[in-house]
KOLZALO-706534 format. One record per residue (C-alpha): residue in one letter; x, y, z. Coordinates in steps of 0.5 Angstrom, whole numbers, plus 500, padded with zeros to 3 digits. Layout:
<nodes>
aXYZ/...
</nodes>
This chain:
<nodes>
x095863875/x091858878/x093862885/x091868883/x084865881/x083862888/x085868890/x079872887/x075866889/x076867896/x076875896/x069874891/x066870897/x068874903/x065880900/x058875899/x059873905/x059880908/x054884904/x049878906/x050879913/x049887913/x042885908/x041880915/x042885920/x038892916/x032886915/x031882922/x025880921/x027876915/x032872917/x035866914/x040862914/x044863908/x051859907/x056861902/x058855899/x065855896/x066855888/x071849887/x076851882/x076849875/x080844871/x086846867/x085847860/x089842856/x095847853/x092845845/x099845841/x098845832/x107844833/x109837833/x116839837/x119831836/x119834828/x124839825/x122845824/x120846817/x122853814/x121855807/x122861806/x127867809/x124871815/x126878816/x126882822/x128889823/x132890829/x134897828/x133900821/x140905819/x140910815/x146909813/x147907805/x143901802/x146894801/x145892794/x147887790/x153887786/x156893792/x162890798/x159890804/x161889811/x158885816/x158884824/x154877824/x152872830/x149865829/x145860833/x141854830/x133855830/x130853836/x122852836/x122853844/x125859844/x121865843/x127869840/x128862836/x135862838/x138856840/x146856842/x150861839/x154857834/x159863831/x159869832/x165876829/x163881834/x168879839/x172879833/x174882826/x168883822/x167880815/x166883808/x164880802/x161882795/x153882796/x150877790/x156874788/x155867791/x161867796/x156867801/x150862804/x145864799/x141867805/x145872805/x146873799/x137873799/x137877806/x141883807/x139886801/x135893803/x138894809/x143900810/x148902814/x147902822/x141898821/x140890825/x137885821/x134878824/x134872819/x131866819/x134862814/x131855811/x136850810/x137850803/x138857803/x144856809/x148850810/x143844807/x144836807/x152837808/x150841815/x158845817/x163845823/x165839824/x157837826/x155843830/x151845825/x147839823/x145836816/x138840814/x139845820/x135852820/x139857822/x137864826/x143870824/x143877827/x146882822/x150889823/x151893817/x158897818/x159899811/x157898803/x162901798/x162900791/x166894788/x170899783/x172903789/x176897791/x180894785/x187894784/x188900779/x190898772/
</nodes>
């Protein structure tokens, strides 16, 4: 950025510097000397920052974004539901908010639950609902929503940690459809 101002500068300059000398030469009776002077550059802003990046981040609510909405059936509580699922732990510093991936079932088989049930992190249970079959959803999941003051795998996840997770919904099929028949 600071190179392209310069360059501005100097192109400012040489244009001033030319339309001087062309006004100099059509009036030769008023001659004067007319130097341009460089305009020094001015100091960097500071870079204001309203984030102390040295404290956690502090999210208290789940945050949904759409990636691609489906058009498939919706996912309600109380319905199974099948899940393709990436996890990766919050990062204020990337502009996705995703640090390392942690875990993820798209390399293998994906993952079916009851939506609702409390099976699951309780932010899928309060995030997934509405989305529909073929649709991706991004959520941002506070701490008391996911793993909590235990934190979870051996330490990957930390105690407090807020999680980012990436959802694709393969499927929604009634619980009854599944039971064993009597």
């Amino acid at each position: 950025m600071f190179q392209a101002q310069n360059l501005i500068r100097c192109a400012i300059l040489a244009l001033a510097s030319t339309t001087l000398t062309n006004l100099a030469q059509a009036a030769p009776q008023k001659t004067a000397a007319v130097v341009a002077a460089p305009v020094p550059a001015p100091a960097p802003a500071p870079v204001a920052s309203t984030v102390d990046m040295s404290k956690p981040a502090t999210i208290t609510e789940i945050i949904k974004t759409e990636i691609k909405t489906g058009a498939g059936a919706e996912a309600v509580a109380g319905k199974i539901i099948t899940v393709h699922y990436s996890a990766w732990l919050y990062s204020i510093r990337n502009p996705d908010h995703k640090s390392a991936l942690i875990e993820s079932s798209v390399e293998r088989a994906p993952f079916t639950f009851t939506l609702g049930a409390g099976k699951v992190l309780k932010g899928w249970d309060q995030g997934l609902p509405g989305m529909k079959v073929g649709g991706k959803r991004n959520l941002i999941v506070p701490s008391a929503l996911a793993y909590g003051e235990r934190g979870a795998g051996r330490g990957a996840i930390p105690r407090n940690a807020v999680m980012v997770f990436e959802f694709e919904l393969l499927d929604v099929k009634d619980a009854e459809a599944t039971a064993p028949a009597k």
